[in-house]
C-alpha positions as CSV (number, residue, x, y, z in Angstrom):
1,X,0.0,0.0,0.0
2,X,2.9,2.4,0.7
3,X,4.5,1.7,-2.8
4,X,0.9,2.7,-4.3
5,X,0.2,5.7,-2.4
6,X,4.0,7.0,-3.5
7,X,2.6,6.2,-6.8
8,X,-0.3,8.3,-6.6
9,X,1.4,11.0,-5.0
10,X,4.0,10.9,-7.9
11,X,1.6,11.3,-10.4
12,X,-1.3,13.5,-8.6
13,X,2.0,16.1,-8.4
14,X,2.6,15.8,-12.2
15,X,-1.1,15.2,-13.4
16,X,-0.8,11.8,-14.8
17,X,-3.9,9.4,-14.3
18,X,-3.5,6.5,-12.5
19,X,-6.1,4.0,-12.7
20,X,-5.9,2.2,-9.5
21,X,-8.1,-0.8,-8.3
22,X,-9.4,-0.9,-4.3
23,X,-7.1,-4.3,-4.7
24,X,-3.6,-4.5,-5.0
25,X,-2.4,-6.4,-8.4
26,X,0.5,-9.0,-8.6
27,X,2.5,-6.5,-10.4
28,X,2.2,-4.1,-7.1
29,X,2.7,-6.9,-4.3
30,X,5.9,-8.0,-6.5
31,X,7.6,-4.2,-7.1
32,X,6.8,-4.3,-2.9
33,X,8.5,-7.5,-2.1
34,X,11.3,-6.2,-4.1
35,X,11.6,-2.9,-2.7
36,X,11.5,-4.6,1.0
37,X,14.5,-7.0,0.0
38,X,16.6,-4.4,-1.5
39,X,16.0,-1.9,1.5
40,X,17.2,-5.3,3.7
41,X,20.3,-6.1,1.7
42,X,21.2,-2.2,1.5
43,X,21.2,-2.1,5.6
44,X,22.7,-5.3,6.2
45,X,25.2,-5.9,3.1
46,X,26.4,-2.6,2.2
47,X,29.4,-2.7,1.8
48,X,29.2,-6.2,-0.1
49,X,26.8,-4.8,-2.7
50,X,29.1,-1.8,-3.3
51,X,32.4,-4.0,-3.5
52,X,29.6,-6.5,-6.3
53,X,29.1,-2.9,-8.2
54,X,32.6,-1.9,-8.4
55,X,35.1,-5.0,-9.0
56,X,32.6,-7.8,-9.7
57,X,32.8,-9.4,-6.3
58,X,33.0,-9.6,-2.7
59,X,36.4,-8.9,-0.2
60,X,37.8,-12.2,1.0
61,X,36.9,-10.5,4.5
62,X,33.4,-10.7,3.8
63,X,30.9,-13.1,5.7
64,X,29.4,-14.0,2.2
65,X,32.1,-15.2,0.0
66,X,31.6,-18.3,0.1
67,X,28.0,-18.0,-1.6
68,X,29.8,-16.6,-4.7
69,X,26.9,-13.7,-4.2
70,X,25.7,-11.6,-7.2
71,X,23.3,-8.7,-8.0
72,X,20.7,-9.8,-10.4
73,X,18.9,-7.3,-13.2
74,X,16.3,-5.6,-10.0
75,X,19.6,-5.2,-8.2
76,X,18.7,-8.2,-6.0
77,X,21.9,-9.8,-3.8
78,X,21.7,-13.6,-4.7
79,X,23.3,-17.0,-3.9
80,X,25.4,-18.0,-6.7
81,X,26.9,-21.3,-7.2
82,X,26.8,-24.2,-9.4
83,X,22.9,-24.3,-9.5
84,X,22.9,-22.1,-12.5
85,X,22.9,-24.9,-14.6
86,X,20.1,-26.7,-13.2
87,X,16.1,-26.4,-14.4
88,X,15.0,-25.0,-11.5
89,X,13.6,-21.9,-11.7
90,X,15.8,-18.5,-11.0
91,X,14.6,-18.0,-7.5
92,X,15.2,-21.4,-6.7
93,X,18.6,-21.9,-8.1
94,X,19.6,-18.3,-6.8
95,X,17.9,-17.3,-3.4
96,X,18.0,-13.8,-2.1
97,X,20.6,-13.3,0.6
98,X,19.0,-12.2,3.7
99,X,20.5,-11.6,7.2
């Protein structure tokens, strides 16, 4: 609900419709659970995330080397490993890294 009423606010400043239902769509709930994980991994793995952005991977000091992490394309910290050749689907193969 907070992600939508940003929305609204966004465009109710630059006076874009928004059609909006009294129900939140899968699209919403999804950008929400993103935006939650993100704001997790940016307070708790800082400094791993900017080390990922810059040089392509973690310091050999860091509590998550050995998960070969990576950023997916939503910015998303993720297990990486040898899963990535597997079937499974991406969130399966690649969990989110959560403290």
């Amino acid at each position: 609900w907070v992600l939508r009423c940003k929305t609204l606010l966004r465009h109710k400043t630059s006076q874009t419709a928004v059609k909006t239902t009294s129900n939140l769509t899968l699209n919403e709930l999804y950008d929400a659970t993103t935006f939650i994980i993100k704001s997790i991994q940016h307070e708790h793995f800082y400094e791993d995330i900017e080390n990922i952005n810059k040089t392509g991977t973690v310091t050999s000091k860091s509590k998550l080397k050995n998960l070969t992490p990576f950023l997916d394309d939503k910015g998303i910290l993720r297990v990486g490993g040898r899963l990535q050749l597997s079937s499974l689907p991406e969130d399966a193969k690649h969990p989110a890294i959560l403290p």
